[in-house]
C-alpha positions as semicolon CSV with decimal commas, in nm:
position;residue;x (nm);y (nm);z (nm)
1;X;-10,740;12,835;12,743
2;X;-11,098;12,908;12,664
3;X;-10,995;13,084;12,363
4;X;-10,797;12,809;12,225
5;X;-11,060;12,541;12,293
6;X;-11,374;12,698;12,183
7;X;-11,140;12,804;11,809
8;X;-10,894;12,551;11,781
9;X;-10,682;12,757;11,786
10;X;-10,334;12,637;12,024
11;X;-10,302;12,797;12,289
12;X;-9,926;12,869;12,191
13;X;-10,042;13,072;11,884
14;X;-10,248;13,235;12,091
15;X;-9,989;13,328;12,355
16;X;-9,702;13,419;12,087
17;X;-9,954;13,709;11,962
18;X;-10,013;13,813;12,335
19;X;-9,636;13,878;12,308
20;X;-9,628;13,980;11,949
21;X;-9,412;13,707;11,801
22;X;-9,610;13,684;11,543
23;X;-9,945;13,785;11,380
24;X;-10,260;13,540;11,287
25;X;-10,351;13,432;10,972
26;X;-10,668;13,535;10,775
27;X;-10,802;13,225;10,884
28;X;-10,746;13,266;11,279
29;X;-10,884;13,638;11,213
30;X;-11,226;13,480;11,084
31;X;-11,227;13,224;11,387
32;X;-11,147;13,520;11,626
33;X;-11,408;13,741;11,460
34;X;-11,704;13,427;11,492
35;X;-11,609;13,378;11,862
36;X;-11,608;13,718;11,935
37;X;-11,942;13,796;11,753
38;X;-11,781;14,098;11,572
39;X;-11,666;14,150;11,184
40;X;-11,317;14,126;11,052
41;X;-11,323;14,465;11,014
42;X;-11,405;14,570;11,391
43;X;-11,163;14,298;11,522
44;X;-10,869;14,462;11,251
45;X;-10,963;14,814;11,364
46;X;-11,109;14,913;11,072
47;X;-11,467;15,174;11,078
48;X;-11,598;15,369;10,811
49;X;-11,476;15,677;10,770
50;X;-11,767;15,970;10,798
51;X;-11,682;16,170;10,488
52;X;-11,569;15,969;10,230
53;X;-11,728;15,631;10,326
54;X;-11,444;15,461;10,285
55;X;-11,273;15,175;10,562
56;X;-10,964;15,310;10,773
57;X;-10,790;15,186;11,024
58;X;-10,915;15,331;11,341
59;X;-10,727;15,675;11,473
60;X;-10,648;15,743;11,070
61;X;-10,852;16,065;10,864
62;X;-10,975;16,031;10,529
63;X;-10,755;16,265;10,286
């Protein structure tokens, strides 16, 4: 309920990705990521990778 309040986002959007239902939008990713305190990227799974620099999702290796 916190969640919901402090992002506006409803609390049903909120429980239907709990159950994954469905996904949230770009938009509810920024709101997530400003509540949070963290990047897009972090909250998507997403890190550098050490070679080639380049942003993939976390457990993935560069080519």
């Amino acid at each position: 309920m916190q969640l919901a309040t402090a992002t506006g986002i409803s609390q049903s959007a909120i429980a239907k990705w709990e159950l994954e239902r469905t996904e949230p939008t770009a938009s509810m990713i920024i709101a997530l990521a400003k509540f949070f305190g963290v990047t897009t990227d972090s909250l998507l799974g997403y890190q550098k990778a050490e070679a080639a620099g380049d942003p993939l999702p976390c457990g993935r290796k560069a080519p």
